[in-house]
Phi, psi and omega in degrees: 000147167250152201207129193254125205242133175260147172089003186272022187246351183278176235256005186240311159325320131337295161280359174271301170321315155339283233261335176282319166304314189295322204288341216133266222313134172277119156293108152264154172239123180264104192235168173283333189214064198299357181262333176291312178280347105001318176255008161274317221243308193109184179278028176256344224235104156324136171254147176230109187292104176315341173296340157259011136088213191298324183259012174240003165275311194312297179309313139336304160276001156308328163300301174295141173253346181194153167276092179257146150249101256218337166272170183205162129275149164323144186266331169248150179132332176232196224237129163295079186299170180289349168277348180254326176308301156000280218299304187308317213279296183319308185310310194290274175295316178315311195294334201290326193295298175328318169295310180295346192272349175296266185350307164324336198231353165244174198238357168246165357264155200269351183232120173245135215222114188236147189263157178204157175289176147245017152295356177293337201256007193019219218258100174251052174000261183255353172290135183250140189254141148229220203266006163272018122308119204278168173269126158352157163246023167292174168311309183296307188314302193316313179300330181300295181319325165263337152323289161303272193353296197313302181301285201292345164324326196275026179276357181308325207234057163053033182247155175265128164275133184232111175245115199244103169275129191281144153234206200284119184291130194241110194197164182262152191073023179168210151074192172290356158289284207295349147309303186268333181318283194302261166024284201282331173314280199285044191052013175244031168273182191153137212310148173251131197069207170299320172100356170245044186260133150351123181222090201292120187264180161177118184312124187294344178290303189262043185250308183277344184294310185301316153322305190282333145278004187269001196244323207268286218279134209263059147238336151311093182204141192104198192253164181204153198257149166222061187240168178280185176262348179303082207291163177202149159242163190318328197279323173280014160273330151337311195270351204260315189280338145321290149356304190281304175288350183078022161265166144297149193202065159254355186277098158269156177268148196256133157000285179301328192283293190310304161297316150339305180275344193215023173017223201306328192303342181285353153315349195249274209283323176239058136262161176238148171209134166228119198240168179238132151274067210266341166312291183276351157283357186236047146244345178093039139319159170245072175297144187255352185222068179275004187217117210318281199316310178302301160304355169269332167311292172295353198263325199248305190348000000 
């Protein structure tokens, strides 16, 4: 297939382009900075400069048998003002409406494989979600929710949708190890808040698998969970990566503090959702890394 990728220098966008090279598959990257993403990416993977806007997506899909879609800006790390609330919804909805609205005018791509969270399901305490469970109504929920709304738009015009909800990417070099990882090395990591909301995971290896089967298989359509099956909570993922590293992992960070520094966006950090992949395993996913303490193994050990 040739397949046009949104997001692709960024840390889930990286391995994913890999694993579509490996598979076959011609890349075009709709990027931002086409001389930096060059030196991301390599010379195999075509560029598509974001600086033309609408007629320079049009012109791409046009091109393409599938779609992944993959931008966003982070959502944690600074504190949401109403110009950083902006910033996600465009990054989100904005870039996805664009796309569909290509697809509306073209008679390609037969697939579109778009990203969304497991912020849809916002703070479900011990209640467990899968993908037929409605969504909250905070803000990430909402976003979420017009996100996919954006993405299924294109079943209109006979494209297969695939909405792949992410939970937290567990991978080397970035994602929450590269967050957390210098911390926990040095014996002062530890559960956030209470430690005990739900810390839906997911291995950067079967993340992408799940994308890259999200492209072929036409039974993948709809939302789909992209979390293990392996449930955790914040505190026993502290305790599984402490384990792996051979550290202590008791320091928790307190509650007050994370609002304090990140007002409403720390809501993103001590909510929890436990969610089931039930959906997607009973399409016949495979996680090949279904249980934390292993997948922490293979990633730090």
């Amino acid at each position: 297939m040739r397949i046009l990728i949104t997001g692709a220098t960024g840390f889930v966008g990286r391995a994913l382009v890999t694993r579509l090279q490996a598979e076959g598959h011609a890349l075009l990257a709709w990027v931002r900075s086409p001389e930096s993403a060059a030196r991301v990416l390599g010379p195999a993977v075509g560029l598509v400069d974001a600086a033309g806007g609408a007629a320079a997506m049009a012109g791409a899909i046009a091109e393409v048998d599938g779609v992944v879609n993959l931008a966003g800006e982070p959502v944690v790390g600074r504190r949401w003002s109403d110009r950083q609330k902006q910033a996600l919804r465009a990054s989100r909805v904005g870039v996805t409406d664009m796309i569909v609205d290509a697809i509306a005018a073209q008679p390609r791509p037969r697939v579109l494989v778009s990203t969304s969270a497991v912020g849809y399901y916002g703070d479900t305490g011990d209640r467990e979600v899968d993908e037929d469970s409605a969504p909250a109504v905070d803000f990430l929920a909402s976003l979420c929710v017009d996100w996919e709304a954006a993405a299924l738009r294109a079943e209109r015009y006979q494209t297969r949708v695939c909405v792949v909800r992410v939970g937290l990417v567990l991978g080397r070099g970035g994602g929450v190890l590269g967050t957390m990882l210098p911390a926990f090395r040095l014996g002062v990591g530890g559960p956030i808040g209470s430690g005990e909301q739900f810390f839906p995971w997911v291995h950067l290896e079967d993340l992408v698998a799940l994308f890259a089967a999200a492209l072929t298989d036409e039974r993948l359509r709809g939302p789909v969970n992209a979390v293990a099956p392996g449930i955790a909570t914040n505190r026993g993922f502290a305790r599984a990566l402490g384990r792996a590293l051979h550290r202590p992992a008791a320091l928790r960070v307190p509650a007050f503090a994370l609002r304090l520094a990140l007002g409403e966006a720390a809501g993103a950090l001590l909510a929890g959702q436990r969610v089931a992949p039930r959906r997607t395993q009973a399409l016949g996913f495979t996680f090949r890394h279904p249980e934390l303490g292993a997948a922490l193994d293979d990633l730090v050990g």
